[in-house]
C-alpha positions as CSV (number, residue, x, y, z in Angstrom):
1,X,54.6,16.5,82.8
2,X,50.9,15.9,81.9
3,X,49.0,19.2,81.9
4,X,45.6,18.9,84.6
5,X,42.9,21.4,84.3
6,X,40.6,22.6,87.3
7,X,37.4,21.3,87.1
8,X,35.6,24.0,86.5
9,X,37.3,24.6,83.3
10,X,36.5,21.2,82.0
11,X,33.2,22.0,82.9
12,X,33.1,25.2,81.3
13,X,34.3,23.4,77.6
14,X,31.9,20.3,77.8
15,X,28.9,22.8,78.0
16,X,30.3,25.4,75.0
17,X,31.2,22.0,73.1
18,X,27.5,21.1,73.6
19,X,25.9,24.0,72.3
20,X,27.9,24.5,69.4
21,X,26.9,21.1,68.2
22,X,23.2,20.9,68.5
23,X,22.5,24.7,66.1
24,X,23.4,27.2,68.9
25,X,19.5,26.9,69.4
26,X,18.4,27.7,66.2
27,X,15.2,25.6,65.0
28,X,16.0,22.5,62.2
29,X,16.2,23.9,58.7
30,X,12.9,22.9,56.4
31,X,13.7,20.3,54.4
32,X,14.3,20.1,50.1
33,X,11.4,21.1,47.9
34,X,9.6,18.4,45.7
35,X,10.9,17.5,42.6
36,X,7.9,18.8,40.4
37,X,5.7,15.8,41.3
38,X,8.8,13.2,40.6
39,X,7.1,11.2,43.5
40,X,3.1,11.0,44.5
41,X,3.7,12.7,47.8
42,X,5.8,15.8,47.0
43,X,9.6,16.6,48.0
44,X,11.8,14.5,50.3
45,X,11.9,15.2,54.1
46,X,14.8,17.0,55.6
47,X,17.1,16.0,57.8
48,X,17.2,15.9,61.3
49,X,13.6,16.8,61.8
50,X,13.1,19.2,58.9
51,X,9.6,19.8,57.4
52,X,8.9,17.8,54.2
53,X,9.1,19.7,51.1
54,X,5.7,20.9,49.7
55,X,6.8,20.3,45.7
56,X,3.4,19.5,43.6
57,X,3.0,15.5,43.5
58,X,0.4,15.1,40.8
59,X,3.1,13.9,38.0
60,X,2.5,16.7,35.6
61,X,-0.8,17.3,33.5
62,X,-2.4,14.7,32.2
63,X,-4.1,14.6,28.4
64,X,-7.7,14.0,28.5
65,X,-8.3,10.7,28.3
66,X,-5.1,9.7,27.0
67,X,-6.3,11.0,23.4
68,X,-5.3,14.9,23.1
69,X,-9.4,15.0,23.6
70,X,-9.9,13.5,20.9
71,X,-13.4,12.0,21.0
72,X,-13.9,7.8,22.2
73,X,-14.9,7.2,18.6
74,X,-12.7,8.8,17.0
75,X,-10.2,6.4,14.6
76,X,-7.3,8.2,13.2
77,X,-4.5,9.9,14.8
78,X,-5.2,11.1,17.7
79,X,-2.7,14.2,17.1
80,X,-5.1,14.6,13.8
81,X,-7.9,16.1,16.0
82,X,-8.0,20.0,15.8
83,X,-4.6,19.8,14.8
84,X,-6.0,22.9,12.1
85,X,-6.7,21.1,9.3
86,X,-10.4,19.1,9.0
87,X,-10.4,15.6,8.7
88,X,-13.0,13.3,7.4
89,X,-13.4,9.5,7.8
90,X,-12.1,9.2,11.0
91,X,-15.6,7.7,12.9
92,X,-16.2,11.5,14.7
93,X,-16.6,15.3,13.8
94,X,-13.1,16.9,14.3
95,X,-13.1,19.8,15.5
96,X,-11.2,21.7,13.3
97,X,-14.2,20.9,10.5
98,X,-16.4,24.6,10.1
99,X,-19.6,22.2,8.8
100,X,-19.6,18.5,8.4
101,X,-19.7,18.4,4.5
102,X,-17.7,17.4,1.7
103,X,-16.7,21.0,0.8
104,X,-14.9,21.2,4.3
105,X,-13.1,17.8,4.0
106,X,-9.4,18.4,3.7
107,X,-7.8,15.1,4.9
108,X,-9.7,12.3,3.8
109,X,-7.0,9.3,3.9
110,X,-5.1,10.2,6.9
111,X,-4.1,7.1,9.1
112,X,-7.4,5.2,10.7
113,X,-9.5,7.0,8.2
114,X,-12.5,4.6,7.0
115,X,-11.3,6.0,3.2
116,X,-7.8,5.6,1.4
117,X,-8.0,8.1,-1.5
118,X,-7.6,11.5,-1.3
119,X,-10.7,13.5,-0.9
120,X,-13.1,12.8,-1.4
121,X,-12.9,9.5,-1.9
122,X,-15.7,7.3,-0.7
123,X,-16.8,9.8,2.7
124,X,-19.7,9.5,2.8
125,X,-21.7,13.1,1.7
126,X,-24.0,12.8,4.5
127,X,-22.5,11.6,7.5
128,X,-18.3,13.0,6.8
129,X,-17.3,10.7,9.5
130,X,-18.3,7.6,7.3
131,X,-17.6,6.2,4.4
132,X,-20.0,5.0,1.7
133,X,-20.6,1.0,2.0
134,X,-19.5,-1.0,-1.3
135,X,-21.8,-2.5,-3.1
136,X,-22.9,-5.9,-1.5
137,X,-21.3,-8.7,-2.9
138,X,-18.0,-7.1,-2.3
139,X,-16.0,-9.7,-0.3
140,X,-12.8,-8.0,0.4
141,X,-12.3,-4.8,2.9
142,X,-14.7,-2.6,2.3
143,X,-11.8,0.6,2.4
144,X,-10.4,-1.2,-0.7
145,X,-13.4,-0.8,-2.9
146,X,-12.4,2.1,-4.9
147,X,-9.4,3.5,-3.2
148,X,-8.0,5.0,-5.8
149,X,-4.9,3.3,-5.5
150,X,-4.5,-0.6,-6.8
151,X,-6.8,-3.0,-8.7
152,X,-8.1,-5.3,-6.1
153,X,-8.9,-9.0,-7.4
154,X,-11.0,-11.9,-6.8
155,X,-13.0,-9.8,-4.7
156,X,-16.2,-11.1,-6.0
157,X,-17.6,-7.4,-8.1
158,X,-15.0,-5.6,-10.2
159,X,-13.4,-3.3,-8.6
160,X,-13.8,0.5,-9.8
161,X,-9.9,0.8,-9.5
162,X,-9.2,-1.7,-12.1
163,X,-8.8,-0.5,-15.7
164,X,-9.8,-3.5,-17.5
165,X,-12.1,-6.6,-16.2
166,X,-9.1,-9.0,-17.7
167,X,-6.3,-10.5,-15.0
168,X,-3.9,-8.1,-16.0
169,X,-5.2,-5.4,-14.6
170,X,-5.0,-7.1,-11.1
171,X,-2.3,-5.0,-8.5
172,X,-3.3,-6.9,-5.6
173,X,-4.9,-10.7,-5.3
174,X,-4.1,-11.6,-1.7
175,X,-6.6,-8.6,-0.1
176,X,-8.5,-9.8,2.8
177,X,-11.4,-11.6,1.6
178,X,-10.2,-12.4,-2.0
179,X,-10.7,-15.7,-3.6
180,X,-7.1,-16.2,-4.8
181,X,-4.4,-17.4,-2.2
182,X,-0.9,-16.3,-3.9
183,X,0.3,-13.2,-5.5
184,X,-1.0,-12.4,-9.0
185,X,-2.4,-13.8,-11.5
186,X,-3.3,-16.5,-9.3
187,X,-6.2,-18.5,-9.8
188,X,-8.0,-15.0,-11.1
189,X,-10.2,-15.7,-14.2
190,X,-8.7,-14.4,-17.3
191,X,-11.3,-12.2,-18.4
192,X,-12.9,-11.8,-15.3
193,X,-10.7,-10.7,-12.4
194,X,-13.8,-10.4,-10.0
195,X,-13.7,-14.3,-9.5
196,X,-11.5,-17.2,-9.5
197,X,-11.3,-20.4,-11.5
198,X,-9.8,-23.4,-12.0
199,X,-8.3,-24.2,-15.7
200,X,-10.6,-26.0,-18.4
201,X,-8.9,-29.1,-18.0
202,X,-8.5,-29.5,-14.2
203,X,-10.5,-32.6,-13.1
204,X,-10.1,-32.0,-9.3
205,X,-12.8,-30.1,-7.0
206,X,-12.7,-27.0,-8.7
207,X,-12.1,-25.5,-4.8
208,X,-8.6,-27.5,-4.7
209,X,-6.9,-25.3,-7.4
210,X,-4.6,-22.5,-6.2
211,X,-5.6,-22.9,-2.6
212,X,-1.8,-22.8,-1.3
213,X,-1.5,-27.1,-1.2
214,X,0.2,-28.7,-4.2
215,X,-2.6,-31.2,-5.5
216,X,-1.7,-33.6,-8.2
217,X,-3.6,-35.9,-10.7
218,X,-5.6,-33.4,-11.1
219,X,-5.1,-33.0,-14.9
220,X,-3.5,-29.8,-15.0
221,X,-0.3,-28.7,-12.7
222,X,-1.7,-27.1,-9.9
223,X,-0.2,-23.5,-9.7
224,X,0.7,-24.2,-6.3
225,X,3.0,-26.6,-7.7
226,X,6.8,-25.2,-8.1
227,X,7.2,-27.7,-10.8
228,X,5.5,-30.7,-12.2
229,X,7.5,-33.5,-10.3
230,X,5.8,-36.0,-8.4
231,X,8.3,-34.5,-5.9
232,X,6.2,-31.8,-5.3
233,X,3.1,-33.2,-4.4
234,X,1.3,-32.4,-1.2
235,X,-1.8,-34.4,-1.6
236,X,-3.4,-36.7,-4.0
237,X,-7.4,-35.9,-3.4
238,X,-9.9,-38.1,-3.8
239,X,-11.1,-36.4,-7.0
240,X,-8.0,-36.8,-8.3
241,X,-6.4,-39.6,-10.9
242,X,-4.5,-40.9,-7.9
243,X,-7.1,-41.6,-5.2
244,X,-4.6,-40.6,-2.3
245,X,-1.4,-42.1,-3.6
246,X,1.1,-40.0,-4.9
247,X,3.2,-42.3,-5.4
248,X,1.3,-43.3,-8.3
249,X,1.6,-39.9,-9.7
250,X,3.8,-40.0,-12.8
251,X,7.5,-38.5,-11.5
252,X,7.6,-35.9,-14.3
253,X,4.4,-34.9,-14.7
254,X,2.5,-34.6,-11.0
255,X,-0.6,-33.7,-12.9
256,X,-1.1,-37.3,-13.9
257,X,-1.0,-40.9,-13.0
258,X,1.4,-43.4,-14.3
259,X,-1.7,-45.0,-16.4
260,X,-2.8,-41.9,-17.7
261,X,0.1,-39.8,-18.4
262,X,0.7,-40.9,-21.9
263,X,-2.2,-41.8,-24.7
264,X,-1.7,-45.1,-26.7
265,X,-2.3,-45.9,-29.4
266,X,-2.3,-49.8,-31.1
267,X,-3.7,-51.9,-34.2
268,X,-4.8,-55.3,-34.6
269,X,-2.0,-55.8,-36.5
270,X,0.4,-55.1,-33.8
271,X,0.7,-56.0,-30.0
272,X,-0.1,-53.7,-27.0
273,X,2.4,-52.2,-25.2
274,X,3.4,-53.6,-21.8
275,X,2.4,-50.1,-20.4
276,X,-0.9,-49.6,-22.3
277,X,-4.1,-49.6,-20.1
278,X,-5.9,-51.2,-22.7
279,X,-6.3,-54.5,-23.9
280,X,-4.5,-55.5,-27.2
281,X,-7.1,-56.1,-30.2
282,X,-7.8,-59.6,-30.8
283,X,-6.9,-60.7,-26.8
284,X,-9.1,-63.7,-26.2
285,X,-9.6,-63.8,-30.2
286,X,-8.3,-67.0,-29.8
């Protein structure tokens, strides 16, 4: 038999089921606090109508600038300014520096500095933040005048670094700026490793030798060359024995021409060889 409640009772449970559910009249709970400025506008709201969390929203402290505060002109490291130690070279006074002067300088070839050496190098004695300029005609980075570490080449003045002015000296021929265009010796000048030249016997455009193209008839085998074969042969210049045609270039010996690969040599008493550019004595004699 089904149980049936009076209607009163039913009544009675509806409104205790009712209050029970909605908080028993308390107010809605505030809602989670901000995660520490993980979003721009603070903490998450809560649920069911509870206050949004006040957490800071800024993201965290920013670094002035985006350099440690570091000064706009300043060129090395960032983390190198008034890190304790004084640095020099690096475009502007670092803090750390108790007077701007040589005596001071204790990092002078830190990364960005103007100088490569270690103190002091080529900073400048009156302005720290500079270095000294080379000395014009240099044609190759200026920091590498003098650095104190490798013999720069071809650079158009010796450079103070380089023990001897001969090509052996040379560490470094492909600086920026240099005259040579592949590792040493290059095209350096043998006794003379400020400049470059072409051997005594290259007919070519003096320009053409060493200057990373294979060019052939040109008297001499062009260092560029990785061996004397016609094979080799990137271009045949106008200056060259074979007037753009390699394939007149003799197959063994790319610095020549067919015609003027070999010297000949004849009599009257004898005939001319078939491959001899010149006329045999006594043609026409007859």
């Amino acid at each position: 038999m089904a149980l049936r409640l009076p209607a009163a009772s039913i009544a009675i449970l509806l409104a205790t089921w009712i209050g029970c559910s909605s908080g028993g009249g308390k107010p809605p709970g505030p809602g989670a606090a901000g995660n520490g400025g993980a979003t721009a506008t603070g903490g998450r709201a809560g649920a069911a109508g509870g206050v949004a969390g006040a957490g800071p929203g800024a993201g965290g402290a920013s670094m002035l600038g985006g350099r440690g505060g570091a000064p706009q002109a300043w060129t090395c490291a960032p983390a190198a300014y008034g890190d304790g130690r004084c640095d020099c070279g690096c475009g502007a006074p670092d803090s750390d520096c108790a007077q701007q002067d040589l005596a001071h300088c204790q990092v002078c070839s830190g990364a960005g500095s103007c100088n490569l050496a270690d103190c002091p190098g080529r900073i400048d004695p009156a302005d720290v933040t500079a270095c000294l300029a080379p000395p014009a005609g240099w044609t190759c980075t200026p920091s590498t005048y003098g650095d104190g570490h490798q013999c720069e080449c071809g650079c158009g003045l010796p450079d103070p670094d380089c023990k001897t002015a001969d090509v052996t000296s040379c560490d470094n021929c492909l600086a920026v700026g240099s005259c040579a265009k592949t590792l040493c010796p290059s095209t350096i000048a043998p006794g003379d490793n400020a400049h470059c030249a072409a051997p005594p016997l290259w007919t070519c455009s003096p320009g053409l030798y060493g200057d990373g193209v294979c060019n052939c008839g040109c008297g001499v085998v062009d260092i560029d060359c990785p061996d004397a074969t016609a094979a080799s042969c990137q271009l045949c210049d106008q200056s060259s024995c074979a007037p753009f045609q390699c394939a007149a270039v003799d197959p063994n010996d790319n610095a020549h021409s067919h015609t003027h690969s070999k010297t000949y040599s004849y009599t009257k008493a004898t005939s001319r060889s078939p491959l001899s550019p010149y006329p045999a004595v006594g043609d026409g004699d007859q």
